[in-house]
Short mmCIF file of the C-alpha atoms (twelve columns), coordinates in Angstrom:
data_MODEL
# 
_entry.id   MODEL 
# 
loop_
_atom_site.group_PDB 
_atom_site.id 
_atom_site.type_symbol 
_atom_site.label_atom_id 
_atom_site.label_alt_id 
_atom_site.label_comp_id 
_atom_site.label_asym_id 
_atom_site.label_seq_id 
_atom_site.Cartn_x 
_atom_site.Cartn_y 
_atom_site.Cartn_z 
_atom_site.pdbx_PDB_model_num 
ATOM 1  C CA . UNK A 1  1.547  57.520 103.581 1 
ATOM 2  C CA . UNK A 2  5.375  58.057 102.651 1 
ATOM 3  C CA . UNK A 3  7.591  55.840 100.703 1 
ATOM 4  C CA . UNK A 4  11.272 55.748 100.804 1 
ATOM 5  C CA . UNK A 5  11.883 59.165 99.124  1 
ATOM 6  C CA . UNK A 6  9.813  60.599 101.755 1 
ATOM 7  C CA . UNK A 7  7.412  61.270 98.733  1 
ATOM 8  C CA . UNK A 8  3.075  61.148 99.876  1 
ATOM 9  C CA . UNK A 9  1.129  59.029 97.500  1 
ATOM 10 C CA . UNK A 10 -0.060 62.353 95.804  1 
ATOM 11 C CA . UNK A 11 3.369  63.774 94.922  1 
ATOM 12 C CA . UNK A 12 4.085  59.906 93.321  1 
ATOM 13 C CA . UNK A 13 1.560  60.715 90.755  1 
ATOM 14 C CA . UNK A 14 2.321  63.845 89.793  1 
ATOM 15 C CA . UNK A 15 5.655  62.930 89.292  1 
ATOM 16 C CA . UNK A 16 4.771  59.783 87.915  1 
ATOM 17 C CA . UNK A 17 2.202  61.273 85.479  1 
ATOM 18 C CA . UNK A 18 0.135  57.914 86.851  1 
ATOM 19 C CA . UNK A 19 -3.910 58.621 88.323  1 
ATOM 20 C CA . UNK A 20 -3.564 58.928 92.279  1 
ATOM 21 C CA . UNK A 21 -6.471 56.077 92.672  1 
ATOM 22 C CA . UNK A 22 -4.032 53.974 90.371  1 
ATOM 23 C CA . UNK A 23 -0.962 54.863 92.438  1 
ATOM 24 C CA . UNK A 24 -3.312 54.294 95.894  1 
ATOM 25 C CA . UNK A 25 -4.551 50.577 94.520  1 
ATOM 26 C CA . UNK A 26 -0.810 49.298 93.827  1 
ATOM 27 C CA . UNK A 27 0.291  49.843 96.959  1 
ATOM 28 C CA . UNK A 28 -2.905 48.365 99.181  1 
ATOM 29 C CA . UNK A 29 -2.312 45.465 100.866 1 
ATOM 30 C CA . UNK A 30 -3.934 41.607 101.145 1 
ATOM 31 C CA . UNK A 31 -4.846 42.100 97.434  1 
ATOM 32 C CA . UNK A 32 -3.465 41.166 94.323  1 
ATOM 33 C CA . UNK A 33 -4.200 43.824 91.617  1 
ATOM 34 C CA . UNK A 34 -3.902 43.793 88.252  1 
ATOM 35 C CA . UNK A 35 -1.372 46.198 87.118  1 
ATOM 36 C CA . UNK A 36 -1.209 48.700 84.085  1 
ATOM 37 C CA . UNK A 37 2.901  48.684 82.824  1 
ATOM 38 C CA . UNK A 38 3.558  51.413 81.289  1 
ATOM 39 C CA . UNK A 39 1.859  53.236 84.436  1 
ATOM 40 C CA . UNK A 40 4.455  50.973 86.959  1 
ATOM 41 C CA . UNK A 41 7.177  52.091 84.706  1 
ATOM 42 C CA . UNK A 42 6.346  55.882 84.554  1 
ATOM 43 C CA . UNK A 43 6.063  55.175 88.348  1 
ATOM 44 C CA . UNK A 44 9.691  53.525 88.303  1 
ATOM 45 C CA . UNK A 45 10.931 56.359 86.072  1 
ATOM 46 C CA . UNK A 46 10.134 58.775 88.877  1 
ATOM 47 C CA . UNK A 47 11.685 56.892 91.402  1 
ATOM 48 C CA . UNK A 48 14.481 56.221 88.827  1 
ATOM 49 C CA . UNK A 49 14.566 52.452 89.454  1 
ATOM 50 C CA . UNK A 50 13.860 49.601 87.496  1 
ATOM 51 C CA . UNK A 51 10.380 47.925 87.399  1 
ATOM 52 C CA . UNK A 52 11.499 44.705 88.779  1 
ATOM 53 C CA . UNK A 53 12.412 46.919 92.167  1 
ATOM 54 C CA . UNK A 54 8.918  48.114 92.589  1 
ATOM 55 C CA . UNK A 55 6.866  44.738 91.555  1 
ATOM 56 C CA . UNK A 56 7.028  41.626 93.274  1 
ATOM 57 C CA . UNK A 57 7.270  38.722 91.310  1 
ATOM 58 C CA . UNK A 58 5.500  35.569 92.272  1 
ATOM 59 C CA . UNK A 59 6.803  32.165 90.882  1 
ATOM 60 C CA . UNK A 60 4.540  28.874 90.579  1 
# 
């Protein structure tokens, strides 16, 4: 699987300093995870963008 940057999950966590299974159970689908943020943001820092581009924020 490739993102945008053309980067595999694998090279996001090695960039990202963030566990591959971490990396591999934020982006599954028809779940809602739990998230660790300071691992999102090391993941944002290697896509240099801000947090609130990678996470999707639900509203009530």
């Amino acid at each position: 699987m490739q993102g945008q940057k053309g980067w595999t999950l694998k090279q996001v966590a090695d960039r990202s300093g963030v566990n591959y299974n971490t990396v591999r159970s934020y982006v599954q689908r028809d779940t809602l995870n739990t998230v660790d943020l300071s691992a999102v943001y090391k993941i944002a820092r290697a896509f240099d963008v801000t947090m609130e581009d990678l996470v999707e924020v639900l509203e009530d």
